[in-house]
N, C-alpha and C positions, 0 to 999 in steps of 0.2 A: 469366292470370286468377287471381286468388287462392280459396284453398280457402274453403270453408264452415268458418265458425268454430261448434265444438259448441254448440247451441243452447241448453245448458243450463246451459253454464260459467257465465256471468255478467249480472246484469239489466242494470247499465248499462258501456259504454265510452268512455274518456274519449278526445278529437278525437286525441291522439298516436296513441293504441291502434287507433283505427281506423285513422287515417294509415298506422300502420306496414302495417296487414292488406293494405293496396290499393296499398302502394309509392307516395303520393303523398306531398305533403306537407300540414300547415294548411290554410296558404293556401286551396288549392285545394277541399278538403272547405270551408270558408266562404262561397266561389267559390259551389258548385255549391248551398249552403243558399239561399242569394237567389236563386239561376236555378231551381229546382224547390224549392215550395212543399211538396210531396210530404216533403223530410229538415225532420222538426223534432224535434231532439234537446232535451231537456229541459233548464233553467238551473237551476243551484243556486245558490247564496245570494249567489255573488261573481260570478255569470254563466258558471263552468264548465259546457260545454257535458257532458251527459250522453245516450249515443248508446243506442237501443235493438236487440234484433235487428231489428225493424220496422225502425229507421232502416238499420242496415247492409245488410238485403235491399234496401231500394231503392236506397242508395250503388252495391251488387252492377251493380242494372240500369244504372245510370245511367254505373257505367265500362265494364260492356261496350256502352252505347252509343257512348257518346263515345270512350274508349282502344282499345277491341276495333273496334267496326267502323267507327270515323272518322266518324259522326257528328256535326255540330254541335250545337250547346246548343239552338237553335232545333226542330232535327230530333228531334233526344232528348225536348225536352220535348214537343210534339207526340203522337210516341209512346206518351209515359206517358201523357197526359192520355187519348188513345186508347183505349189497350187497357191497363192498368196490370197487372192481375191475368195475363192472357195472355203479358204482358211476362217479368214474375217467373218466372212457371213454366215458360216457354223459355228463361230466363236458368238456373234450376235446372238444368233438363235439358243445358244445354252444359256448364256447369261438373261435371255428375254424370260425363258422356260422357270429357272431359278427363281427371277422375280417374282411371277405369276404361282409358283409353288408355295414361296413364302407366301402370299396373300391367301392362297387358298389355304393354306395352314392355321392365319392367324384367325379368317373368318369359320373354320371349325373348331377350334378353340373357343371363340365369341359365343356360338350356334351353342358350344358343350354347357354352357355357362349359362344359360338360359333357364 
């Protein structure tokens, strides 16, 4: 699952930039704006899509729905439609968890090495 990108770095992300964040590709960030109503990245003048953190936090939910726990489109959107806010902030809390696992991993690795 991909990190949280600092919240403060930058206002907008362009569809590669996100693409690259989630390991997907185009395509599928496209895909997934027509299936959930929820990503609408703002158009600039030539119809460059321009992504918000707003939009990337939902992107967030929407691949650990579908990538992480194999949910369908159908299922996923459901979900959000559901509990949106609830969503996010357990989607937060696993990706916070993941981080702090990798560190305590790499610091017992360190500790072994000793």
């Amino acid at each position: 699952m991909p990190l949280n990108p600092n919240k403060n770095l930058k206002l907008f992300y362009s569809i590669g930039e996100v693409a690259e964040l989630f390991g997907v590709n185009d395509t599928l960030l496209r895909f997934w704006e027509r299936e959930f109503p929820q990503i609408s990245p703002k158009k600039g003048g030539r119809g460059v899509r321009q992504y918000t953190q707003e939009d990337i936090d939902i992107i967030r939910v929407i691949y650990n729905l579908v990538k992480v726990r194999g949910l369908r489109i159908e299922a996923a959107r459901e979900v959000l439609r559901k509990n949106r806010e609830g969503t996010v902030q357990a989607t937060e809390v696993v990706d916070r968890l993941r981080a702090i696992k990798a560190e305590l991993q790499t610091i017992k690795r360190e500790l072994g090495e000793l």
